[in-house]
N, C-alpha and C positions, 0 to 999 in steps of 0.2 A: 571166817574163823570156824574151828571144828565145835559144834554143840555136839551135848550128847545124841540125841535125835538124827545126827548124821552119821552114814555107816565109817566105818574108817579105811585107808586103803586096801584094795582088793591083798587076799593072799593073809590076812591081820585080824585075827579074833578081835572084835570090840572089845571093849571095856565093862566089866563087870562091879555092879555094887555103885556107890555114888562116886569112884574114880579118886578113891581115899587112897588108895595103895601106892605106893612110890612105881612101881612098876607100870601100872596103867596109866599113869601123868606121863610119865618116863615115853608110853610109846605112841599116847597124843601128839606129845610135842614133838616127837619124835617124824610123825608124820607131817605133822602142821609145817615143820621145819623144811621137810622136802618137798611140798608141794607148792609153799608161799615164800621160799625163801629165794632171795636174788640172788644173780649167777657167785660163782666164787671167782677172786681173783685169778686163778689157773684157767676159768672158761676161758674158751675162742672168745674172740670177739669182733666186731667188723672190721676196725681196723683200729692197731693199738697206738697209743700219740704218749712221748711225754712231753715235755713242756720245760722250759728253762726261763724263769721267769726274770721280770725286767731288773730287779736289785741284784743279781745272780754278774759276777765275772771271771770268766776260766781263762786261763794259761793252760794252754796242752793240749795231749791226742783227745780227740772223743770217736768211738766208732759202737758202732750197736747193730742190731737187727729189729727197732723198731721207728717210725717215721717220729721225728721229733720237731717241736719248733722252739724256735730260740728268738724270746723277747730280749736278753741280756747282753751282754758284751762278751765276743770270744775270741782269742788270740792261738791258733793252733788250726792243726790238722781236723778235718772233720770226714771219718769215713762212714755212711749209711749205704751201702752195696746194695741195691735191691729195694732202696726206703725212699720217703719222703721228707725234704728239709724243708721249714717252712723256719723264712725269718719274717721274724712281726715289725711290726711297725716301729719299735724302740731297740729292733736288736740291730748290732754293731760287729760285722764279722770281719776280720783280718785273720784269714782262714783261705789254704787251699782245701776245696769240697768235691767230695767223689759222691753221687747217691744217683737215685734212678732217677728222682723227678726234684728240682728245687725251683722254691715260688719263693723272689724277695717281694716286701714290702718296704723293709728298712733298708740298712747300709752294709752294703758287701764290697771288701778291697783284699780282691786273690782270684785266683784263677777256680772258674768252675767246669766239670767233668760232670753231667746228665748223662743216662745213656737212655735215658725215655725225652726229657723234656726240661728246659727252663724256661721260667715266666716271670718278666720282671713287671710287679705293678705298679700302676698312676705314681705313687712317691717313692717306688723303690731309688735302688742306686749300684750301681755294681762297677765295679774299675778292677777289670782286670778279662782275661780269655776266657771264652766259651767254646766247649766244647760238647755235642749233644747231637741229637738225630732232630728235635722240634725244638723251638723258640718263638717267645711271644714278649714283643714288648710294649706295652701298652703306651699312648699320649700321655707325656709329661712326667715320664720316667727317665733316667739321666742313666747312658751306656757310655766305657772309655773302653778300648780293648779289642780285641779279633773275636772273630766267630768263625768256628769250624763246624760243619755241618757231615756228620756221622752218618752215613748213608748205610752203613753196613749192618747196622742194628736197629732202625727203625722200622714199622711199619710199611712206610711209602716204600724200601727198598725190596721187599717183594711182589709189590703194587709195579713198579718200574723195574725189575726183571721179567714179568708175565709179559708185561705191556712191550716190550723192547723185541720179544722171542714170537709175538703173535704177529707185530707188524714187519717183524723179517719175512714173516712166510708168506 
């Protein structure tokens, strides 16, 4: 915290007299605020998540630009373009899903569209088409459906054009 004995931000006449003046509180706090104060809702942040929690159930479109995970029950389109879907353990999707990367835990019945990656875990459950560039499905998780594997937009498909164009030569 700022005592008086400490100078106040560069560029900022301290504070004169014993700091009785509305003004001199005024640009204490003023400072104290921008130095000690945590980010604001508007900063970046590493990565932004919202959360759909387990009492929570929708009927309908949902689409955004931030990675969400859904404890709840959803019945609808689901578009994250560029994001990450994460269903919990208690969420219950009857949902076609477009996003970059989606990890079940819970129960998904519709077709899913990665164009990074799906990963279904130990208790997930998923019944319906995959389609993506990677896939992981873990022991004692339950798959019903096709898998189309996206070679055009992953990684490995620049890994195996280099590699196809060196060993022609």
């Amino acid at each position: 915290m700022w005592t008086k004995t400490q100078p106040e931000a560069p560029g900022h006449a301290p504070a004169s007299g014993q700091g009785s003046s509305p003004s001199s509180n005024f640009n204490s706090a003023a400072a104290a605020t921008r130095f000690n104060a945590p980010a604001t809702p508007t900063a970046p942040t590493a990565r932004g998540l919202s959360c759909l929690g387990a009492t929570l159930e929708i009927k309908g479109k949902i689409s955004g630009e931030e990675d969400l995970q859904i404890d709840g029950k959803v019945e609808g389109a689901i578009a994250l373009q560029g994001q990450r879907l994460t269903v919990g353990r208690s969420g219950q999707l009857n949902s076609e899903v477009h996003a970059r990367e989606v990890v079940v835990y819970g129960k998904v019945q519709g077709n899913l569209r990665a164009s990074d990656r799906v990963e279904i875990k130990k208790d997930g459950s998923v019944t319906g088409d995959i389609t993506t560039s990677r896939i992981s499905i873990e022991d004692g998780a339950y798959f019903k459906g096709r898998i189309e594997i996206d070679r055009s937009k992953g990684p490995s498909a620049d890994y195996e054009t280099a590699g196809a164009s060196s060993s022609a030569n």
